[in-house]
C-alpha positions in Angstrom: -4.4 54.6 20.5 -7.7 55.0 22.0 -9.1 56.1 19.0 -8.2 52.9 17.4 -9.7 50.4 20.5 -13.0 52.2 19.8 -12.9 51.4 16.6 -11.8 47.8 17.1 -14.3 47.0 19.8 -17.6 46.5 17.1 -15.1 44.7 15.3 -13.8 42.3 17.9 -18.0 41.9 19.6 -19.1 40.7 15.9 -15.9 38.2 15.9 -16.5 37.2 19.0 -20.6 36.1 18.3 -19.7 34.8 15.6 -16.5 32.5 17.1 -18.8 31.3 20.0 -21.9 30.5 16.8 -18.7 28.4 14.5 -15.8 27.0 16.1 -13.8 27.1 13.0 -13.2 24.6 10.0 -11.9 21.2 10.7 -10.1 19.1 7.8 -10.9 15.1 7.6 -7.9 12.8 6.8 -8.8 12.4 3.3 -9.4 16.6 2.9 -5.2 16.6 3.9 -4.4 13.5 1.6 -6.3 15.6 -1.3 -4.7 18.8 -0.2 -1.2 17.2 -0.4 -2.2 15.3 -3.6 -3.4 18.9 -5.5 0.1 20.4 -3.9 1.9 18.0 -5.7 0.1 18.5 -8.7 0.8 22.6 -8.1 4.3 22.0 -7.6 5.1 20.7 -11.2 3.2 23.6 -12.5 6.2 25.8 -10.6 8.4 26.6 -13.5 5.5 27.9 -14.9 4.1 29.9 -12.3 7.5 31.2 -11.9 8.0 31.9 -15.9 4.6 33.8 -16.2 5.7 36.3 -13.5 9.0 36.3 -14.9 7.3 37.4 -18.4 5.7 40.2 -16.5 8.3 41.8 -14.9 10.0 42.1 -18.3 7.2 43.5 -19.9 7.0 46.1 -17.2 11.2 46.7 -17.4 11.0 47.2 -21.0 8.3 50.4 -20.6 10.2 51.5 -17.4 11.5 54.7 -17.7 14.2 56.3 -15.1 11.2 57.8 -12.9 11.1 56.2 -9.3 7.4 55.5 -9.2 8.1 53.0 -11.9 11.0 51.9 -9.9 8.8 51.7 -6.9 6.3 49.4 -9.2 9.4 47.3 -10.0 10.4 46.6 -7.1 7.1 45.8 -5.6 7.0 43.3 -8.6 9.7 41.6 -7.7 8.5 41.6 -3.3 8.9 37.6 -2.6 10.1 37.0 -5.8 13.8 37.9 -6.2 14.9 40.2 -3.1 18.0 41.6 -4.6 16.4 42.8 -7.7 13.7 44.5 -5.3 15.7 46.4 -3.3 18.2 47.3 -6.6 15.2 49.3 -8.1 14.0 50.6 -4.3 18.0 52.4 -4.2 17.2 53.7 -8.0 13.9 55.2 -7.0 15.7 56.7 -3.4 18.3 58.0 -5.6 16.0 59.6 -8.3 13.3 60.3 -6.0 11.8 63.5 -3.9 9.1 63.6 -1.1 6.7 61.7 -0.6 7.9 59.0 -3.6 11.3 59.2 -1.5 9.5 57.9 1.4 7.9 54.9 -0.6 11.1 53.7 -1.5 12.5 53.9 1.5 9.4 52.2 3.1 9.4 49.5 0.8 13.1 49.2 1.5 12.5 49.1 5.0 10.2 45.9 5.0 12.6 44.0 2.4 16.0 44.5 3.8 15.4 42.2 7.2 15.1 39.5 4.4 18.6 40.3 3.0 19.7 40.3 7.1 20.6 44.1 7.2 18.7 44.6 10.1 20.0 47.9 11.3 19.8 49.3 7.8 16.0 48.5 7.8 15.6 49.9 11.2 17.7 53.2 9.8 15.2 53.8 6.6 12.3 53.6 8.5 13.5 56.2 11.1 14.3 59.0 8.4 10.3 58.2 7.1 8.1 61.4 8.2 5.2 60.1 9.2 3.3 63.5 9.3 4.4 64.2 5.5 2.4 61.6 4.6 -1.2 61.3 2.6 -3.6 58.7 4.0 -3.0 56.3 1.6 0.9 56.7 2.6 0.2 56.5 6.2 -1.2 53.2 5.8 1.6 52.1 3.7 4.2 52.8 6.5 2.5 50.9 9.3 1.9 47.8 6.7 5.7 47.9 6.0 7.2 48.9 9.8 4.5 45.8 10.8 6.4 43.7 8.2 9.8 44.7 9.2 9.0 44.4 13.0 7.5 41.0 12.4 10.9 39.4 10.5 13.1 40.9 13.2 10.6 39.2 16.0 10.9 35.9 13.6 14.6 36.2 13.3 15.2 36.8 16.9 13.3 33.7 17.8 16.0 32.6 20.4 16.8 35.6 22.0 13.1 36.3 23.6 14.0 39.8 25.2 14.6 41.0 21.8 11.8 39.1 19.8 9.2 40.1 22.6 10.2 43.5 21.9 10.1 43.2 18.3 6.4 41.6 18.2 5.2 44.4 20.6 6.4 46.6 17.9 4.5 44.9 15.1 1.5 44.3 17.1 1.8 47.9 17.7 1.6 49.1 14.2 -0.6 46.8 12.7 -3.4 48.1 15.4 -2.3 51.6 13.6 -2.7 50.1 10.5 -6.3 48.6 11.5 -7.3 52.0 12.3 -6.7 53.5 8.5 -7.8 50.6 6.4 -11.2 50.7 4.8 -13.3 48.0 6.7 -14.7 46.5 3.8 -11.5 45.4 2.4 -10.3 41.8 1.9 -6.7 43.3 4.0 -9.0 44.6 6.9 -10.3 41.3 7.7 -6.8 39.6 7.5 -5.2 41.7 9.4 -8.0 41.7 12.1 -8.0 38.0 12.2 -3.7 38.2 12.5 -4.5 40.4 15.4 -6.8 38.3 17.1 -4.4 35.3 16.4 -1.2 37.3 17.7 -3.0 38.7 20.4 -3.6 34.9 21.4 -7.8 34.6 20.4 -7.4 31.6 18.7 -11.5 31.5 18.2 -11.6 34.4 17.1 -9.2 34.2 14.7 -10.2 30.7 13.3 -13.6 32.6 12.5 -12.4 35.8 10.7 -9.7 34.0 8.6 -12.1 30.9 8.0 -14.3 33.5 6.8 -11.6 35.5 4.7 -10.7 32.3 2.6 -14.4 31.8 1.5 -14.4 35.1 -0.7 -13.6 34.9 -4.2 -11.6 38.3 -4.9 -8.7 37.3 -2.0 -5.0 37.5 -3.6 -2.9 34.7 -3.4 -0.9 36.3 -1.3 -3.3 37.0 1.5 -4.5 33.4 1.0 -1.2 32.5 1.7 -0.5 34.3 5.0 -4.0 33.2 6.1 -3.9 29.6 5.9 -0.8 29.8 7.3 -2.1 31.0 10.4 -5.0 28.8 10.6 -2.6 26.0 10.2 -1.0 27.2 13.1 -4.0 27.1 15.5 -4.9 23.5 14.3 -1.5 23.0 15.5 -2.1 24.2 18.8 -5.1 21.8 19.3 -2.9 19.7 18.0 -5.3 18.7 14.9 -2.7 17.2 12.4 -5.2 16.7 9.8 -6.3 20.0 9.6 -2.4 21.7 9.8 -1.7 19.2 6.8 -4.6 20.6 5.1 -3.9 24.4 5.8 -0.3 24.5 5.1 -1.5 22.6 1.8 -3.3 25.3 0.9 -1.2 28.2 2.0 1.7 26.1 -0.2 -0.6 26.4 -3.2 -1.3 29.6 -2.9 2.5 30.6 -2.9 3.0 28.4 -5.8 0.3 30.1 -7.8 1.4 33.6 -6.8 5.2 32.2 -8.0 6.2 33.6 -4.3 9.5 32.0 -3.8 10.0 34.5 0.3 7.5 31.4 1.4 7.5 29.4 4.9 5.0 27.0 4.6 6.3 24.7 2.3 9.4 24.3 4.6 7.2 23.9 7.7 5.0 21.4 5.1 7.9 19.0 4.4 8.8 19.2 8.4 6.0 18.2 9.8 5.4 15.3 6.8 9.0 14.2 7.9 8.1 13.7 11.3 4.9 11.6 9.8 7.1 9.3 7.8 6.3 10.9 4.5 9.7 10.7 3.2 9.6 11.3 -0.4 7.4 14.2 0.1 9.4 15.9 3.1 12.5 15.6 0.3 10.8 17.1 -2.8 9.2 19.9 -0.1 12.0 20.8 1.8 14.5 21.1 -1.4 11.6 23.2 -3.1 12.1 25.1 -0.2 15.5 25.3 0.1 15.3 26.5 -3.2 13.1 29.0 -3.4 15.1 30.9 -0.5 18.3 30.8 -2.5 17.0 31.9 -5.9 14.7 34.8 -4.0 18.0 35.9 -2.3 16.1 35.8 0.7 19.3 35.5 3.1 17.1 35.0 6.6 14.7 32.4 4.9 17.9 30.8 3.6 19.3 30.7 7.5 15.6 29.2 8.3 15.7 26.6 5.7 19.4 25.9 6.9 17.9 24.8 10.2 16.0 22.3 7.6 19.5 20.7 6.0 19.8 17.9 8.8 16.0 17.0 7.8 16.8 17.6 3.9 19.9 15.0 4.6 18.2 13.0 6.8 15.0 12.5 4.2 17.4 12.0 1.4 19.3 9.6 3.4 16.4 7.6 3.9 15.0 8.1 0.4 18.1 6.7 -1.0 18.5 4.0 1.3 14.7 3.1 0.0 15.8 3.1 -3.4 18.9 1.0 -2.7 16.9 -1.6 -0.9 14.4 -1.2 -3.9 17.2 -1.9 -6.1 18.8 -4.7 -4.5 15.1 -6.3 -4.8 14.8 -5.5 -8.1 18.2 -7.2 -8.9 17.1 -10.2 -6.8 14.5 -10.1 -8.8 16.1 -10.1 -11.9 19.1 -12.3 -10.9 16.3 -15.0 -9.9 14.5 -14.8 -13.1 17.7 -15.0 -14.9 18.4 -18.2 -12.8 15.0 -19.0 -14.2 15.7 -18.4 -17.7 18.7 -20.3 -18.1 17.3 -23.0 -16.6 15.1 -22.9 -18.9 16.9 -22.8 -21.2 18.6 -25.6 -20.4 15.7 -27.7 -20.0 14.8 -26.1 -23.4 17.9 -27.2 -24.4 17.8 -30.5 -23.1 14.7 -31.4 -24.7 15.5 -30.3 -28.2 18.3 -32.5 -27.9 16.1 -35.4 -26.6 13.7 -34.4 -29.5 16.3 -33.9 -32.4 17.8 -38.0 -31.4 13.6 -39.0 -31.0 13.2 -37.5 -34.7 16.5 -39.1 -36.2 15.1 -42.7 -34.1 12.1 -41.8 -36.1 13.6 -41.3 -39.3 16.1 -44.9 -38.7 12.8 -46.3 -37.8 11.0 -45.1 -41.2 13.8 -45.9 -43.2 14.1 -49.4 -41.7 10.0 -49.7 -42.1 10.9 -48.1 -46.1 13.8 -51.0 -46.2 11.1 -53.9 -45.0 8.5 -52.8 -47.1 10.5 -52.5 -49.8 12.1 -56.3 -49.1 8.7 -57.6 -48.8 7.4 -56.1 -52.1 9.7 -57.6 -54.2 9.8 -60.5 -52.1 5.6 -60.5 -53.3 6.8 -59.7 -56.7 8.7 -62.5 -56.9 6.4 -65.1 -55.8 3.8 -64.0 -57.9 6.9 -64.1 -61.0 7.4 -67.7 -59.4 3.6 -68.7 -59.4 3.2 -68.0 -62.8 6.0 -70.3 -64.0 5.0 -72.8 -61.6 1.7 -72.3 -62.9 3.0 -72.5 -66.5 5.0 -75.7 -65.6 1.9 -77.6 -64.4 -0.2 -76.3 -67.7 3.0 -77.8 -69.8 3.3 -80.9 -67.7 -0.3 -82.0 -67.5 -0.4 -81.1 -71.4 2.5 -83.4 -71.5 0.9 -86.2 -69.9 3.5 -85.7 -67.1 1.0 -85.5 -64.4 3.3 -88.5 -62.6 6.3 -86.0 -62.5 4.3 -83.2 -61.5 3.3 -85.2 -58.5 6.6 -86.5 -57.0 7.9 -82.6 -57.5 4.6 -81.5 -55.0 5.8 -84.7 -52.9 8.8 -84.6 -52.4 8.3 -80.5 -50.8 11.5 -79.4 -52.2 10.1 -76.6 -54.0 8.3 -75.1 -51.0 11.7 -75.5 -48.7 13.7 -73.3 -50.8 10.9 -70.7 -51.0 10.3 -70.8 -47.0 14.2 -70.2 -46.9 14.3 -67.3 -48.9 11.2 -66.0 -47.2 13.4 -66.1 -43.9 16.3 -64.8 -45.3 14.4 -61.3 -45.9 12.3 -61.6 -43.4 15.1 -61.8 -40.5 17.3 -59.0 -42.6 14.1 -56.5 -42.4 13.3 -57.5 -39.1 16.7 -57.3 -37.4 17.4 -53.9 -39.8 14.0 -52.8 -37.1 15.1 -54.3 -33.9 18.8 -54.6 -34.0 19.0 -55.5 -30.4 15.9 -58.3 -30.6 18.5 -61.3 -29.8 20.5 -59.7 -27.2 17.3 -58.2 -25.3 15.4 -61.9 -25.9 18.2 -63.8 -23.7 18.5 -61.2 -21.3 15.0 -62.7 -20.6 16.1 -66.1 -20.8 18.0 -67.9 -17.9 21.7 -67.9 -18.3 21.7 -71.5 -19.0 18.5 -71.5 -21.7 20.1 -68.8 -23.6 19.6 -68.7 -27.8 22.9 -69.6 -29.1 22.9 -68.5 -32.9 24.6 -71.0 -35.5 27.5 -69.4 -38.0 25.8 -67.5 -40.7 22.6 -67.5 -39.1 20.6 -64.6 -38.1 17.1 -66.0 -36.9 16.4 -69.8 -35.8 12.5 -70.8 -35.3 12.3 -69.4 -31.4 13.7 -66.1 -32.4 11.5 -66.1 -35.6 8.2 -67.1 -33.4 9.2 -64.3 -30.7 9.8 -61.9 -33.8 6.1 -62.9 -35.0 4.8 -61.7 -31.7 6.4 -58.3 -31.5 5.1 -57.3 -34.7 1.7 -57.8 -33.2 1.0 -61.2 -34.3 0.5 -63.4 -31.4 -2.3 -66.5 -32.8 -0.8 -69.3 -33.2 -2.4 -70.3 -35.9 -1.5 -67.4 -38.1 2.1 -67.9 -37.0 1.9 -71.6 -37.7 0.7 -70.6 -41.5 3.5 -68.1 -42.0 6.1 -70.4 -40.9 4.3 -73.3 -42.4 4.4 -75.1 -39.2 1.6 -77.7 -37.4 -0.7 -75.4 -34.7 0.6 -78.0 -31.8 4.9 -77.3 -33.1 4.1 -73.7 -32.6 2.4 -74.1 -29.2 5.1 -76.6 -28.3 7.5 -74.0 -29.2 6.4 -71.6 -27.5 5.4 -73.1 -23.7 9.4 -74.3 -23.9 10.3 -70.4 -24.4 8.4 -69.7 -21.4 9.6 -72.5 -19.5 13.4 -71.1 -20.3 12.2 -67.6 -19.0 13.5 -65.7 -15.7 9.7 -64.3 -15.4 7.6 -66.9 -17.0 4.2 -65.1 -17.0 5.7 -61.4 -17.9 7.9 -63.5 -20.6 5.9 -62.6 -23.1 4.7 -59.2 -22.5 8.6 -58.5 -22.1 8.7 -59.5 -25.8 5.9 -57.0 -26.8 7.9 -54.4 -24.9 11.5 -54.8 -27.0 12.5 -51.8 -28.9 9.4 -49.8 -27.4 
């Protein structure tokens, strides 16, 4: 023992310089969101982590012959991976092995059975170990592995401090042993001088040495592991979150990457993240967790991550109540635009309606327009048929001598009657076929007692014909008075007494204009 505190002491002086020169590494609030966000990104690499290592072990299995060093190398394969295939080759090699080999195994066995919670057993193995038939290289082995099997009894006793104190003495105990044969220059020297300092409560100095350790290249992911892990745990104590996130971040990685499913810092991880509000990442870490424990068939880091069901339940809990208050959002959602929809549609609906009876008022009102024109044409082509006979009666009569006779027929105006009646005969037939409402929509303009009263058999008289002029856009006088082959003054006459009978007199006639619009 005092050989090994001489040895320490250069050690510890250079750690100590060098803790009071750099106080340690300090992680900024984005450095833990980046950490977190490359830990998610390393945890759905996992199944392939988990397959490569897999793939080695069988390679290994399917050269393995029944010798226990290759049982030894078996089981050390499967160390943090799967517990109970570990310690199923460790009996193979005891059984099958002799000396020193014997001693391996049972070393080996030693540090893996507090895992599988035979305490008592591990305790036993390690007792039967002859420490002074051992080589160097052996020696070293069995304080790494008592160190290891000291410090899971010290974690698993965590309540009961009588018994964990003693357990951690125990530990400390044999990793200053194991200080004292490890080559200085080794990446395991320097971790387990900067555990010591931490264990030993020199926080400083242990910041420094395991700072240090994680900056050199050729570290294992498993040391990387443990040593973030314990640097998270002194930003903890100063109670830098930040920096904690960050550490156990990396430590989680480093597990991952190693496909180490004996872990603790991705429980711890998804722990503190729950207490921070993180849900959805608490969930995924703590179940990765739980998982992890039950497929290494670690039975104490199962109890550990037991402790972690309330805050599994608890995160999923809130996670689904999220997704339910997500979802009822998302049917409001959906239930509103639906409302919106068929509304639209309606409205849609509604209009293409409104459009389909505008189209067929359209197609009445071409027809009726097809009907008039066509009236009017023939009603051209006969007065043109009519002017040439009249025009060939005149030639005849004037040829004839007869101008006397061809005078009392212009006269007398009969000829011109009968063509003005049949003029109004087509024109109110084409014009009522347009406005079929004109008369009714005229005296509801009119005061009840100046209303039109129609004669039997007659369709238009000369007010309704004047008022029918103006609607179709022809409102001189003049012109009106030509077509209806009326003096300027009857038509103005007319026309001031139809505004005299009006309810509105000086909206009468832009009423008219508006009939049928």
């Amino acid at each position: 023992m005092t050989r090994l505190r001489l040895t320490l002491l250069p050690a510890i002086a250079i750690a100590g310089l060098a803790a009071a020169a750099m106080p340690g590494l300090a992680a900024s609030d984005s450095d833990a969101r980046e950490a977190l966000r490359r830990l998610d990104t390393e945890l759905g690499r996992r199944g392939a982590y988990i397959a490569a290592r897999q793939s080695a072990i069988d390679s290994m299995t399917a050269e393995c012959h029944d010798e226990a060093a290759q049982f030894t190398r078996l089981a050390h394969a499967y160390a943090g991976f799967n517990n109970d295939s570990a310690l199923a080759y460790l009996q193979r090699a005891e059984a099958c092995a002799t000396g020193t080999e014997m001693h391996e195994a049972r070393l080996h066995m030693a540090a893996l059975l507090p895992l599988a919670g035979l305490f008592d057993s591990a305790e036993r193995k390690l007792a039967v170990v002859d420490t002074a038939a051992l080589d160097n290289e052996r020696l070293t082995l069995y304080y790494e592995h008592a160190r290891q099997m000291y410090s899971y009894l010290a974690a698993f006793f965590e309540r009961y401090p009588r018994l964990r104190e003693l357990y951690a003495k125990r530990s400390l105990l044999m990793q200053e042993q194991l200080l004292g044969t490890l080559d200085t220059d080794t990446d395991e020297y320097l971790f387990h001088l900067g555990e010591h300092a931490y264990l030993t409560g020199n926080s400083n100095r242990a910041r420094v040495l395991l700072s240090e350790l994680l900056t050199h290249d050729t570290l294992s992911d498993i040391l990387r592991a443990r040593a973030a892990h314990h640097l998270s745990a002194i930003a903890g104590q100063s109670g830098d979150e930040n920096t904690r996130l960050y550490y156990l971040a990396e430590s989680a990685m480093a597990d991952i990457r190693s496909a180490t499913r004996e872990v603790a810092s991705l429980q711890e991880l998804g722990a503190l993240l729950f207490s921070l509000g993180d849900i959805e990442r608490a969930y995924t870490y703590l179940s990765t967790a739980l998982a992890n424990a039950v497929e290494c068939g670690a039975e104490v880091r199962m109890l550990e991550s037991a402790r972690a069901l309330p805050l599994i339940e608890s995160a999923y809990a809130t996670k689904t109540a999220e997704a339910r208050r997500r979802d009822i959002w998302i049917i409001a959602g959906m239930a509103l635009l639906v409302m919106v929809l068929i509304t639209t549609l309606l409205i849609l609906r509604r209009e293409m309606h409104r459009m389909g009876l505008l189209q067929e008022s359209l197609r009445s009102a071409n027809r009726s327009k097809e009907v008039y024109i066509s009236q009017f044409l023939t009603l051209c082509s006969v007065y043109m048929d009519k002017l040439k006979q009249f025009s060939k009666l005149v030639t005849r009569k004037i040829g004839a001598g007869q101008v006397d006779d061809l005078y009392r027929m212009a006269k007398n105006g009969k000829f011109v009657e009968e063509e003005s009646r049949e003029f109004y005969e087509v024109f109110d037939d084409a014009f009522l076929h347009i406005y079929p409402t004109f008369v009714d929509e005229v005296n509801a303009l009119l005061r009840p007692d100046s209303r039109i009263t129609l004669k039997d058999g007659e369709r238009l008289n000369t007010d309704l014909r004047i008022l029918a002029f103006m609607r179709l856009g022809i409102e001189d006088s003049s012109n009106i008075a030509q077509v209806l082959n009326y003096s300027l003054n009857t038509i103005y006459a007319y026309r001031n007494r139809l505004k005299a009978r009006a309810i509105d007199r000086d909206s009468f006639e832009s009423a008219i204009m508006r009939i049928g619009a």
